[in-house]
C-alpha positions in Angstrom: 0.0 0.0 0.0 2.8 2.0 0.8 4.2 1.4 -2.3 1.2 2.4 -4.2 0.8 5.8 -2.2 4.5 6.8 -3.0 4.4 5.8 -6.9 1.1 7.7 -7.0 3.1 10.7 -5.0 6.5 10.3 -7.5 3.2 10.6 -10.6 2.1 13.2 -9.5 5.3 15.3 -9.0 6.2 14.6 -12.2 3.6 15.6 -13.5 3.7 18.9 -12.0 7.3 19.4 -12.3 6.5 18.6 -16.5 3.7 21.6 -15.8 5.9 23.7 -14.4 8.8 23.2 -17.0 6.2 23.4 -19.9 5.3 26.9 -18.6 8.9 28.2 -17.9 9.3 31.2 -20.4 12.1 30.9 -22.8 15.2 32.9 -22.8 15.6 35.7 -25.6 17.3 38.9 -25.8 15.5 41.7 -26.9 16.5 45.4 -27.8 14.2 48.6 -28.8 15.5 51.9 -30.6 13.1 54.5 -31.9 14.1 57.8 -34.2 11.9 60.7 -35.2 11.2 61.2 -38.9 8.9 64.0 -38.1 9.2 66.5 -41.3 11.2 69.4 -40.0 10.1 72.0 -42.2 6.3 72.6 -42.6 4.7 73.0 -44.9 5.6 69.6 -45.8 4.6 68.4 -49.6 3.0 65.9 -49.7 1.0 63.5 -47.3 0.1 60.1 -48.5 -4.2 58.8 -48.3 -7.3 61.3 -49.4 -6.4 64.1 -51.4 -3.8 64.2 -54.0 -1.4 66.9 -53.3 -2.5 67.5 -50.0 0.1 69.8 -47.7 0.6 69.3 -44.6 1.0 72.4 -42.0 0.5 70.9 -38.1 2.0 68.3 -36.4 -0.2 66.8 -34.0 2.2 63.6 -32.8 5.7 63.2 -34.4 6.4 60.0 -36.5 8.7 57.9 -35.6 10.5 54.6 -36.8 10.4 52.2 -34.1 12.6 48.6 -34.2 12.6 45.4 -31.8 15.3 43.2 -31.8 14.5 39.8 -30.4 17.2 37.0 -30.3 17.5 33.6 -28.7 19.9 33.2 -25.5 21.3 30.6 -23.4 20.8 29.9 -20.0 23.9 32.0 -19.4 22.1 34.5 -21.1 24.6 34.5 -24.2 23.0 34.9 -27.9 22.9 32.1 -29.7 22.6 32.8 -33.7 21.3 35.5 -35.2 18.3 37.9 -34.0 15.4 38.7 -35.9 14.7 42.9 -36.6 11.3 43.9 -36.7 11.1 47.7 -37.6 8.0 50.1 -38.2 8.0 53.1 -39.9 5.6 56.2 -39.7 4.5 56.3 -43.2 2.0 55.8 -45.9 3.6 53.5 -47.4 7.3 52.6 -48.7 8.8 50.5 -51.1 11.4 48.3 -51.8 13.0 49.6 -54.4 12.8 53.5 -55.8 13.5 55.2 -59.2 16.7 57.1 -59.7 18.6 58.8 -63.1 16.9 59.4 -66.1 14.4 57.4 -67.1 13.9 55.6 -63.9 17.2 53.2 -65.2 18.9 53.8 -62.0 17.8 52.9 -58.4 17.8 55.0 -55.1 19.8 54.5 -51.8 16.3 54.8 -49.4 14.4 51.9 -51.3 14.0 49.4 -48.4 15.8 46.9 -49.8 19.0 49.6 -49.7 17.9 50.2 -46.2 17.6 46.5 -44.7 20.8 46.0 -46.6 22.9 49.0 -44.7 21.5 47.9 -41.6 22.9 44.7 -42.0 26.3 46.2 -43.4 26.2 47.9 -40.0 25.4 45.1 -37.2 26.3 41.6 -39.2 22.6 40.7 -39.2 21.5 38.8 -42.4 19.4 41.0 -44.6 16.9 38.4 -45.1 16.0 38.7 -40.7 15.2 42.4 -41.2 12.2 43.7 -41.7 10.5 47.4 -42.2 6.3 48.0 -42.1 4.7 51.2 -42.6 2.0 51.9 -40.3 -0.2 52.8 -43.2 -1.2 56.5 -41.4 -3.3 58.4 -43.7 -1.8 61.9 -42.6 1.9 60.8 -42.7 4.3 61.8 -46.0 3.7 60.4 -49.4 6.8 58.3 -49.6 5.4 56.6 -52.5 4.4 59.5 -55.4 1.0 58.1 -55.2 -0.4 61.2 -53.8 2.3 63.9 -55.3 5.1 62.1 -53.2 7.8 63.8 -50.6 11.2 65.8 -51.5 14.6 63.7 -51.9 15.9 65.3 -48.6 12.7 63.9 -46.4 13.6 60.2 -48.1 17.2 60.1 -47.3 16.3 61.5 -43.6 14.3 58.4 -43.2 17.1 56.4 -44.8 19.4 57.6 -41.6 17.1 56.9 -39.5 15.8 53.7 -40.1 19.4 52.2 -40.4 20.3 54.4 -36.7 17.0 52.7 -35.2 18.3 49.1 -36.1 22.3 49.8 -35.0 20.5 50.9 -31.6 17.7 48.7 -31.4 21.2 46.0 -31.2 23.3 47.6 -28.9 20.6 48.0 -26.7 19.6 44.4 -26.3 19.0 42.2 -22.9 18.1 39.2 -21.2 14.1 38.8 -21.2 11.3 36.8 -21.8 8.0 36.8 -24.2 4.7 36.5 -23.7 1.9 36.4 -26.4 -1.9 38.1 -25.8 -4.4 38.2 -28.3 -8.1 39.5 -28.1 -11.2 40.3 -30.3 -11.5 43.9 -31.6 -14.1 42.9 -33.9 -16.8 46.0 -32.4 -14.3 48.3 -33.8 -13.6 47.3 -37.1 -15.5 48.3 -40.5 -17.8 45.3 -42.5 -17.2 42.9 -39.4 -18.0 39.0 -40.3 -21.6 39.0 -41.1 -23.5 35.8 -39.9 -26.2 35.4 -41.4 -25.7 36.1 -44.8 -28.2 35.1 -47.6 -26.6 33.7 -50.5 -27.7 36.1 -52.9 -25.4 38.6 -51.3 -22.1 36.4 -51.1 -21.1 39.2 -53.8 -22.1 42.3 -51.8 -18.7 43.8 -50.8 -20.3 44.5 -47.3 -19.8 40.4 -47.0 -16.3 40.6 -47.3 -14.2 38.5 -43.8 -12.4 40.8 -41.4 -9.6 39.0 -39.7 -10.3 40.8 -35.4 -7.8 39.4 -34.0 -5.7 42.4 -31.7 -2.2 40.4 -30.5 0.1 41.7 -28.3 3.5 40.2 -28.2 5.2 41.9 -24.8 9.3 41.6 -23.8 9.8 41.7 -20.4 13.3 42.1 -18.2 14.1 38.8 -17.2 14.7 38.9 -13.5 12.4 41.9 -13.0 9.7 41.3 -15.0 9.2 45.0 -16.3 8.1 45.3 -19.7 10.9 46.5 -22.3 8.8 46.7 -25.0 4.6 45.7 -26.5 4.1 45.1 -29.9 1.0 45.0 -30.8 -0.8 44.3 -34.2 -4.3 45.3 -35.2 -5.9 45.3 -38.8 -7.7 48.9 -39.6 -6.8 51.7 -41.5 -5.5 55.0 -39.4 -7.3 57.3 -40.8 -9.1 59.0 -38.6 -7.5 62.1 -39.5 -7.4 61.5 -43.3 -7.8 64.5 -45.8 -6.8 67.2 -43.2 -3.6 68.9 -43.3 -2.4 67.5 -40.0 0.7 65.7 -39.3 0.4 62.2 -37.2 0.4 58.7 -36.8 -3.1 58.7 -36.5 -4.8 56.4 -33.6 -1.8 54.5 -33.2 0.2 57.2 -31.7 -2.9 57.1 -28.8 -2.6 53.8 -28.1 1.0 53.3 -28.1 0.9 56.3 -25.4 -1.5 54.5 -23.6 0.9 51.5 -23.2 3.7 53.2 -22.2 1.9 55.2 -19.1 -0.5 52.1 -17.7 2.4 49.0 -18.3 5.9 51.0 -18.8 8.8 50.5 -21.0 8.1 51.5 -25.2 5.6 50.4 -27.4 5.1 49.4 -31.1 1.8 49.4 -33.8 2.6 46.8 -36.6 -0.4 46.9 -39.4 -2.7 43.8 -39.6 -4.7 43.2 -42.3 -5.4 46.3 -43.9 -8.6 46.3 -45.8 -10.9 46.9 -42.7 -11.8 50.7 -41.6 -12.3 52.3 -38.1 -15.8 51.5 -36.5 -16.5 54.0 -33.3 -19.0 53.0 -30.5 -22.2 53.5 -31.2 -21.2 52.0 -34.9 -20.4 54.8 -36.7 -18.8 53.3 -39.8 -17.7 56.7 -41.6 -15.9 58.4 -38.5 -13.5 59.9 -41.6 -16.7 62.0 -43.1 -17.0 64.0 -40.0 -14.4 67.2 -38.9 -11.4 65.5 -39.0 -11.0 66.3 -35.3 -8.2 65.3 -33.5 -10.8 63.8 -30.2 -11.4 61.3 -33.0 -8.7 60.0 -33.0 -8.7 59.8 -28.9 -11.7 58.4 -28.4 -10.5 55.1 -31.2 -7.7 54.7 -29.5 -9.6 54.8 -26.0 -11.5 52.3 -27.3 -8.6 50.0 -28.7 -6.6 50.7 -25.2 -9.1 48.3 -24.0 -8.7 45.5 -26.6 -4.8 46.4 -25.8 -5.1 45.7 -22.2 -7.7 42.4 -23.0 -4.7 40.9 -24.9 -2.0 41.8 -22.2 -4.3 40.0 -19.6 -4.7 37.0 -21.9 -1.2 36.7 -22.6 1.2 33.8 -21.6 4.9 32.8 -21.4 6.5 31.9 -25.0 7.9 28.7 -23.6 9.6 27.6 -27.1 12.7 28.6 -27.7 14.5 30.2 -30.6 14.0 32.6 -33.7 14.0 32.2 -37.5 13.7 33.9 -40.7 13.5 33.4 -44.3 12.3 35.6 -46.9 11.3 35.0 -51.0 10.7 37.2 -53.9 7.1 36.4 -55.7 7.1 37.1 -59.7 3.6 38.8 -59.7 2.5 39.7 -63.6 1.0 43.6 -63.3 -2.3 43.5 -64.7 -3.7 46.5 -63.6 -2.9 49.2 -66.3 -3.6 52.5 -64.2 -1.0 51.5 -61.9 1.3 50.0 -64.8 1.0 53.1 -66.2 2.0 55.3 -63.3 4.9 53.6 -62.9 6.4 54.0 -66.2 5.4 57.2 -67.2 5.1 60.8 -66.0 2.1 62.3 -66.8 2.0 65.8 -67.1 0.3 67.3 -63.9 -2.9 68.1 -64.8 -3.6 64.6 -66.3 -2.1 63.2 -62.9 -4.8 65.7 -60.4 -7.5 64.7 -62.7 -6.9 60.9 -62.0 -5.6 61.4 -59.0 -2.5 59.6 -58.8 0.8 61.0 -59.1 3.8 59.6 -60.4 4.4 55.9 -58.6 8.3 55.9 -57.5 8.9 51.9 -57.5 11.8 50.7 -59.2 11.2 49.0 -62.4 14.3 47.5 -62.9 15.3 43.8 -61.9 14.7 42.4 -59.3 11.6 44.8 -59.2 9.9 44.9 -62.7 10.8 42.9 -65.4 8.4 43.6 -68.4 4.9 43.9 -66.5 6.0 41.3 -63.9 6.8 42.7 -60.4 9.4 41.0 -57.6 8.0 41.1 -54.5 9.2 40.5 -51.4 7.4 38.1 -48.7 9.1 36.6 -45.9 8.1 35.5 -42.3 9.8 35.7 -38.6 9.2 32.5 -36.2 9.5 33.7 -32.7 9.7 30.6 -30.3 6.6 28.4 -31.6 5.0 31.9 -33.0 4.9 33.0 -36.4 4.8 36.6 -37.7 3.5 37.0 -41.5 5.5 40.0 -43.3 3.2 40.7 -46.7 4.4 43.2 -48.6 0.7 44.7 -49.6 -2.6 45.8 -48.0 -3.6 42.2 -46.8 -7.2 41.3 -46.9 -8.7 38.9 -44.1 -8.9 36.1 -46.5 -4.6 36.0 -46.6 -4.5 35.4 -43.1 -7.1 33.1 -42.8 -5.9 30.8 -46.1 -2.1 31.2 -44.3 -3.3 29.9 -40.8 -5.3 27.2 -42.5 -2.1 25.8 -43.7 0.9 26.9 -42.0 0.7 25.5 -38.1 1.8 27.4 -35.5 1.1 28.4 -31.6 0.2 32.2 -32.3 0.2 34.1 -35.5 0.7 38.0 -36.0 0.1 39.8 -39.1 2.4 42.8 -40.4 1.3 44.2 -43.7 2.8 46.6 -45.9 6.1 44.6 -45.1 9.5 45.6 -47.1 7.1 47.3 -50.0 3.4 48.3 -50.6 2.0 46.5 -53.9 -1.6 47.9 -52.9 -4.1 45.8 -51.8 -4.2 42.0 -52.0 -6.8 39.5 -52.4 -7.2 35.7 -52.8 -7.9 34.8 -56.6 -11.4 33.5 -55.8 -12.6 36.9 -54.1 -11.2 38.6 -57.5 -15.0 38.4 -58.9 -16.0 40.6 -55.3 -13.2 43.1 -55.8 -13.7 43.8 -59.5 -17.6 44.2 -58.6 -16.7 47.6 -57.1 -15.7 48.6 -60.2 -13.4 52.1 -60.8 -15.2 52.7 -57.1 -13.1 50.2 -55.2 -9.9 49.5 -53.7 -9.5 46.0 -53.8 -9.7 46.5 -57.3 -8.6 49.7 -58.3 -5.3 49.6 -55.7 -4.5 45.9 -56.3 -1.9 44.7 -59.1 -3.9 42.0 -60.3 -5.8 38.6 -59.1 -2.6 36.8 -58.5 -1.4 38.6 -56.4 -2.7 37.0 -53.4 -2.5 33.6 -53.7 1.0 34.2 -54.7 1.8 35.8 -50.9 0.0 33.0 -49.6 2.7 30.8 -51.3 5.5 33.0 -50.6 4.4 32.5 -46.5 3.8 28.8 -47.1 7.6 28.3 -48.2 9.4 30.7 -46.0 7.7 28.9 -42.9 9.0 25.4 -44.4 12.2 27.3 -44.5 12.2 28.4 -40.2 10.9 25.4 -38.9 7.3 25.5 -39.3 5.0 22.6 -40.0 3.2 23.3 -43.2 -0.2 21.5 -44.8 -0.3 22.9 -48.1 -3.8 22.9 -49.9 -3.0 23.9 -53.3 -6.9 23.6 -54.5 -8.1 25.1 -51.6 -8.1 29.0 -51.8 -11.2 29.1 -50.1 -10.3 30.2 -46.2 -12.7 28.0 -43.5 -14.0 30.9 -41.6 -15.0 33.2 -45.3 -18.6 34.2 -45.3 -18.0 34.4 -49.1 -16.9 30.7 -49.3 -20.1 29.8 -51.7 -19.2 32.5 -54.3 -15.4 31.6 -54.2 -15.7 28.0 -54.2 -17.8 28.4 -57.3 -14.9 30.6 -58.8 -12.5 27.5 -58.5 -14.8 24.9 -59.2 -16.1 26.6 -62.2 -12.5 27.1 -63.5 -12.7 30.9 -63.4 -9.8 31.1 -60.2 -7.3 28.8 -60.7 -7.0 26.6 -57.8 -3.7 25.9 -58.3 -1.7 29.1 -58.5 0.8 29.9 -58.5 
């Protein structure tokens, strides 16, 4: 009997000992930097969202680039191969690549790709484990030329900066440990999942999924427990302020604020999906028609504060150890002439305010445009048993849903507008929704063609292979589970009009 009483005991100490060693958090090293790329001359030419040529006179936050540095340590605290470098920037949008010389033959230093690639001149960190978003604010500069673009002099201060933000972000770095939060901010967002749905409206654009999901992803001191740094991800548009003249990074710049006062330490805004707008209590679904004022934008972010803090409660320990990257350029064919067209030529101004889009900077040289086929870049950080997707465009819900279906992991993050902004991006079988808005839409009118998503998808499916990650590919299914437009896009394939199989 005795015996049995201490097997039972030695059981059930094991057990809890497994519990407790399941739940230890893993070691890392994690540094933060930040640099301000407000404009320093005002008026500024231009801002980037509503309004092409629109001026801006009045900052009402500064823009920043932010950078986290998170790498893998011993239990002597010691770094053990080489960090990953997630950096945001303040900014419409940015590319990878930017036109230089006559022509457009040559190719700028402050493309990202020259950025990424100085910053890992500079600290020894392969190019391919740094990364730079925008935060997609609607009343920061036009880095792009799609809304009269910003001078040479504002590009190459962002250039210095970026690279001084990841050199910093390094030398900063500590012991600490992660944990993961994520919570539903689905009352905020724009055209939330619908669920009831008649068929007969699977092609109403209102239908369309929206991907909720707020995550948090805080680094704490290890030892003291004091936060370092929150990263937090969260799909809508910031732009509350849009097609004002002010200067800011929009709700984001509330929020990250908030962080910093109620938890300590810094804080970061990645973009999530990015095809969703801001939805204020009460439901107001247009809060951009009203005066553009800046309580707006502090009452959104009061309201997201609380997601934020949701998330933090709900988060827990990231108890697997390690970080990966791995990155892949996508051959997209360009099939949308506008922005073909844009690219390669320079209208003459009054053809470009009556269209209003200006001239688009991207590169067109190899690796970036070969003919009408544009290299993009897609690429995704593993953080312990976590995954972060970097898509280099305006994700749409169904991305993240069709990635999660098939690449498995313990948490996911989304950061769009990663290393370049391609527009908007859609899975192949919504293409029939998106071209139904017409000259009116986004998804169609900002988007280089139907490919273009299902080729990210495949671009995360391999680079998770590539850092570990178990991967289910289902090549005929571009139809995400949890899309209330599954009907209409399973039609598409089955019907031969979406290729299942694309790329």
């Amino acid at each position: 009997m005795r015996a049995a009483v201490g097997a039972l005991a030695f059981m059930a100490f094991l057990l809890i000992a497994s519990s407790a060693l399941a739940a230890t958090p893993a070691r890392f090293l994690v540094g933060f930097a930040k640099e301000d790329i407000t404009p320093t001359q005002l008026p500024f030419d231009y801002l980037g969202g509503e309004g092409y040529q629109r001026v801006g006179t009045t900052v009402v936050s500064p823009l920043y680039v932010r950078t986290i540095v998170i790498a893998a340590a011993n239990r002597q605290g010691h770094r053990v191969g080489a960090p990953v470098v997630i950096s945001a920037l303040d900014a419409q949008g940015w590319f990878s690549g930017y036109q230089a010389g006559p022509g457009g033959i040559g190719v700028a230093d402050y493309g990202l790709d020259q950025i990424r690639a100085a910053a890992s001149a500079a600290t020894g960190i392969p190019v391919q484990n740094i990364s730079f978003s925008s935060t997609h604010s609607h009343t920061a500069p036009d880095g792009m030329g799609v809304w009269g673009g910003a001078p040479t002099s504002y590009m190459e201060q962002v250039r210095a900066a970026a690279i001084k933000s990841v050199v910093d972000a390094v030398s900063n770095m500590q012991p600490a440990w992660l944990r993961h939060g994520t919570a539903d901010g689905d009352a905020y967002i724009y055209n939330p999942i619908p669920t009831d749905v008649p068929p007969d409206q699977y092609s109403d654009p209102n239908t369309w999924p929206q991907y909720s999901a707020l995550s948090t992803l805080q680094a704490l001191a290890w030892g003291t427990d004091q936060p370092i740094v929150t990263l937090f991800d969260f799909g809508t548009h910031p732009d509350i302020l849009e097609g004002s003249p002010l200067i800011s990074p929009d709700w984001p710049a509330e929020t990250i604020s908030y962080i910093t006062a109620h938890y300590g330490g810094e804080a970061m805004f990645l973009p999530g999906v990015m095809g969703s707008e801001p939805r204020f209590p009460g439901g107001d679904t247009q809060p951009h028609t009203n005066a553009y004022l800046e309580s707006e934008e502090s009452i959104y972010a009061g309201e997201i504060d609380g997601v934020v803090a949701r998330a933090l409660a709900a988060g827990r320990p990231v108890t697997v150890p390690g970080v990966g990257a791995a990155s892949v350029r996508e051959q997209v064919p360009g099939a949308n002439p506008l922005l073909l067209g844009a690219l390669l030529v320079d209208a003459p101004s009054d053809v470009q305010a009556q269209i209003g889009v200006g001239h688009i900077e991207r590169a067109i040289v190899r690796p970036y445009m070969t003919g009408n086929v544009l290299g993009i870049p897609v690429s995704v950080d593993r953080i312990g048993g976590g995954v972060l997707f970097n898509t280099p465009a305006e994700a749409y819900s169904d991305i993240v849903f069709s990635a999660q279906d098939q690449i498995h992991a313990r948490w996911y993050m989304e950061s769009s507008l990663t290393n370049d902004q391609i527009g908007y991006a859609v899975l192949p079988a919504e293409w029939p929704v998106a071209e139904a808005y017409g000259v009116e839409g986004p998804a169609a009118l900002y988007s280089i063609g139907p490919t273009v998503g299902a080729q990210i998808v495949h671009g995360l499916l391999s680079t998770a292979a590539r850092v570990g990650l178990a991967v289910s590919p289902q090549p005929a299914d571009l139809v995400a589970d949890r899309d209330p437009v599954a009907a209409q896009m399973e039609y598409c394939v089955t019907s031969g009009a979406c290729k299942a199989g694309l790329p």
